[in-house]
N, C-alpha and C positions, 0 to 999 in steps of 0.2 A: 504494500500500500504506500503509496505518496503522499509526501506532505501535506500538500493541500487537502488531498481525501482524506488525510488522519484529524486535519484541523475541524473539516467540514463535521466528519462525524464525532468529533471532542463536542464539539462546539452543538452539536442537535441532542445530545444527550445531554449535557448538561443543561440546555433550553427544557429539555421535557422531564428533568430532576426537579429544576425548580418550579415549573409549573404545577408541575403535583402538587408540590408541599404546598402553594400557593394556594389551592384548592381545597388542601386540607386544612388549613387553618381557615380558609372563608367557613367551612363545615361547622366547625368550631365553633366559628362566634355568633352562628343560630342556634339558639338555644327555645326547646319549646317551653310555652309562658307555664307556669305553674299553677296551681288547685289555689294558690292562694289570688295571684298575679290576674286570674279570670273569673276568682269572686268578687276584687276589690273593682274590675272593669265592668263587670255586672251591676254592682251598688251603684256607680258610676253612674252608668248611664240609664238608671230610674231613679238618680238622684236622692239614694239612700247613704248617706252618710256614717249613722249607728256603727257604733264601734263594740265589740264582744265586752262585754260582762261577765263574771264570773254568777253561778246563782245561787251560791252560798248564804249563809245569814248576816257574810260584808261583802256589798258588793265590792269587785276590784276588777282593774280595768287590764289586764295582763301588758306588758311591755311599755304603760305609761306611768309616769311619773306619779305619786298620788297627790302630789300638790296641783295637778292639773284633773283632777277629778270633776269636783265642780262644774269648772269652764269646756271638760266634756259631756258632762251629761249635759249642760244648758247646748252650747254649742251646737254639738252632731249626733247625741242621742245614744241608747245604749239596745242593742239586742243580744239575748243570755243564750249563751252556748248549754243546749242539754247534758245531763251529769255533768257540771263541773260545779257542786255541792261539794257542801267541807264535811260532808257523811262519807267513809269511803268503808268500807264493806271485805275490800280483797285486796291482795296484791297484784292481781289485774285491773281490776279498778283505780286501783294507783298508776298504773303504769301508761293506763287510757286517759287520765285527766294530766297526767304531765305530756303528753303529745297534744291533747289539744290547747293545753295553757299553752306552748310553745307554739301550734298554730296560732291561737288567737293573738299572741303577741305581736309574731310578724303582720300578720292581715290589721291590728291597729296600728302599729308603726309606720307602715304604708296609710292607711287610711286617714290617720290624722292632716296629714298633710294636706289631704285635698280637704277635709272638713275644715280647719282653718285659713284656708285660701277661699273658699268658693265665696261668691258674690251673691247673695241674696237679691 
């Protein structure tokens, strides 16, 4: 093989090395939205604000500050995730109320935001 042909074919394989990769990191950074990302889009867009409440005998607002309590009940309103009572029964029972306190945190952490921006 001759120079030139060795260059030609250096030079197309490495053109279609990093094309790949190139395609695979576009892969990457689509990421499909989340259970929580497509509940807060849902609230969204019927204009439901309500952020999770726990429905124990205090209410608490998972992942918000309790000094912001208040200013979210008045604000954006609160709707109560079932079983998450300060009754808990099992150690499954426990194990299901700390993945939804842990949902509920994120889906308010995100939701606050838009509940104290929106425009009345």
């Amino acid at each position: 093989m001759n120079t030139s042909n060795f260059k030609t074919v250096s030079l197309s394989c490495l053109f279609l090395s990093l094309s790949a990769c190139n395609s695979a990191v576009m892969k990457e950074d689509v990421k499909p939205k989340s259970a929580i990302d497509e509940e807060v889009e849902k609230a969204l867009s019927q204009s439901d604000y309500r952020l999770y409440a726990t429905s124990g005998r205090r209410i608490v607002y998972p992942g918000i500050v309790s000094e912001k309590f208040n200013k979210v009940m008045e604000q954006c309103g609160r709707k109560f995730m079932a079983d998450t009572g300060d009754v808990i029964r099992s150690e499954q029972q426990k194990m299901d109320r700390k993945q939804k306190l842990a949902y509920m945190a994120l889906f308010n952490k995100r939701m606050i935001v838009n509940c104290f921006n929106k425009i009345d």
